[in-house]
C-alpha positions, 0 to 999 in steps of 0.5 A: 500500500505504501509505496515510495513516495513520488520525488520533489522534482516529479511534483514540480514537473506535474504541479507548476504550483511547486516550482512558483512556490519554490521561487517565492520562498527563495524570493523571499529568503534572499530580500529579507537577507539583504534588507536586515541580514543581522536579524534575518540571518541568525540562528536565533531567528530560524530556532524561532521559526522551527519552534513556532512553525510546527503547530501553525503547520498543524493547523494549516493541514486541519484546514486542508483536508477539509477543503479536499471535501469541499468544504472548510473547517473555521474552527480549528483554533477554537478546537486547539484552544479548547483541547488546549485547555482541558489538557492543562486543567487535568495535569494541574489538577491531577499532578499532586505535591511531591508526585514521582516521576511515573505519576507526572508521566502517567497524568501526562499521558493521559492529558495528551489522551484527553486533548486529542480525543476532545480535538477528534469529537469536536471534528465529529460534531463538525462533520454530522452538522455538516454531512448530516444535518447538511448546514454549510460547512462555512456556517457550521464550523464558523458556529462551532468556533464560536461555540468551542471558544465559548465552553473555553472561556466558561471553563477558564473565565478569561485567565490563562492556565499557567503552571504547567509541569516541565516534562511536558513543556520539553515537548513545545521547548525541547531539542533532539540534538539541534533539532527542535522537538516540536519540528521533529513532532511536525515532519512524522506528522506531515509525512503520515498526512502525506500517505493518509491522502496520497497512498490509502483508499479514505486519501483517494475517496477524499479526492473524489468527493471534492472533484464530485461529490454526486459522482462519489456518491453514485460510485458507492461512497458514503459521503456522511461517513467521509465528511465525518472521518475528514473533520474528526481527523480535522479536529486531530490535527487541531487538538494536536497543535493545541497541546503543542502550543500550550507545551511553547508557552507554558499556558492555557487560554481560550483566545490563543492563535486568533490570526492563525485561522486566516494564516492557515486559510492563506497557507493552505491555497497558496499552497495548492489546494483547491477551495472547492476541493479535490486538489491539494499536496502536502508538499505545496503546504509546506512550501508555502508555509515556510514562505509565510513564517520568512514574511511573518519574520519580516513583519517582525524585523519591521516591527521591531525598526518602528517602520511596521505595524503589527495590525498592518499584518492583517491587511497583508494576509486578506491581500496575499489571500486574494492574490493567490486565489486570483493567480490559481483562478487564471491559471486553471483556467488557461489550463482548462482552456488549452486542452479544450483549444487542442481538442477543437484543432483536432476535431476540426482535422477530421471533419470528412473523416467523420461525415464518411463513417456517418454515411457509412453507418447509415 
């Protein structure tokens, strides 16, 4: 089932997406070195994008797989905060005085259990307003954030969750060597989402059913049972960036990540994925999110020379959202358009070829 994975250099020739991707983070990378390359160029700066990358990443890929259906999973940072939080009321309220080293690993254990099992039932609600019930998925999901964000803030009444224990912060803060755990957390995550969607049957049925939805039904596909696995693995995702964030920070609060729904939106199309559904790559995503955290680093070397505002980033994530999908919109249609050209060129070859079988026939 899991055969070899297709190289980058096959997924440029097939994908033009990949290689203009390539050339803006490249872009990117060599005009924020000139600009300020004592800020841009340090190791601190790229130890703080490693750090921060993974669970806006996380995200980024929870909002992808529900667009492949056709769909859209506005929630997800509402699920993240939430699974965030009921992670770390149970290690805080569970971990006692004096606790040996089993008890913390044990109440850790089952913290993380918790918040990833919260992350996949607020998926599951998504997915039967959705797929059940049949509200919008835009609707839905931007209800469920709000409700989500809500139960947050009742549970915590607006205060960050602080004091979290140190073996679990090792998992936001930590090092393998040079490489940030968070990171290494991400690439397994990445390359398991990679063949979830590229070498299993649900990856393939979730293609179908975003290209046409009627035609996967008539083929034999449930579509309410795949809109429910795509937004409980939705939902994983996010419950797994929201205990990666509160292992970052050391804290627990309903409104964490508020921009992050819009990044996440912008990473995901500017990556390839198809808003209506049925195409997408994990490739694409990553590039593309790694061109968005060079941009997000440069706001913040702006930022920090007083030439830049913080609320103007905003305003830059709706206009590179707009751009790309103005992009994507005309590059698919001059796509659709040249096969359709060739096909009447050729038709246009065969005219008495044509009106000879006709006679023939009759």
């Amino acid at each position: 089932m899991f055969d070899k994975l297709p190289s980058i250099t096959s997924f440029i020739s097939r994908d033009r997406n990949i290689g203009r991707l390539l050339g803006v983070a490249l872009f990117i990378l060599i005009i924020l070195s000139i600009l300020n390359p004592g800020l841009f160029l340090t190791v601190s700066n790229f130890k703080s994008m490693a750090y921060q990358l993974p669970e806006f990443g996380l995200l980024a890929m929870a909002i992808m797989i529900a667009l492949l259906t056709g769909g859209i999973d506005l929630s997800a940072v509402g699920i993240a905060n939430l699974s965030g939080v009921l992670a770390a009321l149970t290690m805080i309220r569970f971990i006692p005085q004096g606790a040996a080293g089993w008890q913390i690993t044990l109440v850790i254990g089952a913290a993380v259990a918790l918040g990833l099992v919260i992350g996949a039932i607020c998926g599951a609600i998504n997915g039967f307003l959705i797929g059940r019930i049949g509200i919008p998925a835009i609707l839905a999901t931007l209800g469920t954030m709000q409700l989500f964000t809500g139960i947050s803030i009742i549970i915590t009444k607006g205060y960050a969750v602080l004091g979290l224990p140190d073996a679990f912060l090792y998992f936001g803060n930590g090092t393998i060597g040079i490489f940030p755990v968070p990171l290494l957390i991400f690439i397994v995550i990445a390359v398991l989402f990679a063949l979830l969607l590229n070498k299993t049957t649900l990856g393939q049925e979730l293609f179908l059913m975003g290209t046409n939805p009627t035609a996967a039904k008539f083929t034999g596909l449930d579509n309410f049972r795949l809109t429910l696995k795509t937004y409980m693995v939705s939902g994983l995702l996010s419950g797994l960036a929201g205990l990666m964030i509160i292992a970052r920070t050391n804290s627990a609060k309903a409104d964490y990540g508020a921009s992050y729904t819009l990044q996440a939106i912008v990473v995901a199309v500017m990556g390839g994925v198809d808003p209506a559904g049925g195409a997408g790559t994990v490739i694409g995503l990553v590039l593309a999110m790694i061109s968005l955290q060079f941009l997000s680093s440069g706001f913040n070397m702006l930022r920090v020379g007083g030439s830049f505002s913080n609320y103007f980033r905003e305003l830059v994530w709706g206009v590179v959202l707009i751009l790309v999908m103005v992009i994507n919109y005309l590059d698919a249609k001059k796509r659709a358009r040249t096969p359709q050209e060739s096909g009447t060129d050729a038709k246009a070859q065969m005219p008495d070829t044509a009106a000879g079988a006709g006679s023939a026939q009759k």
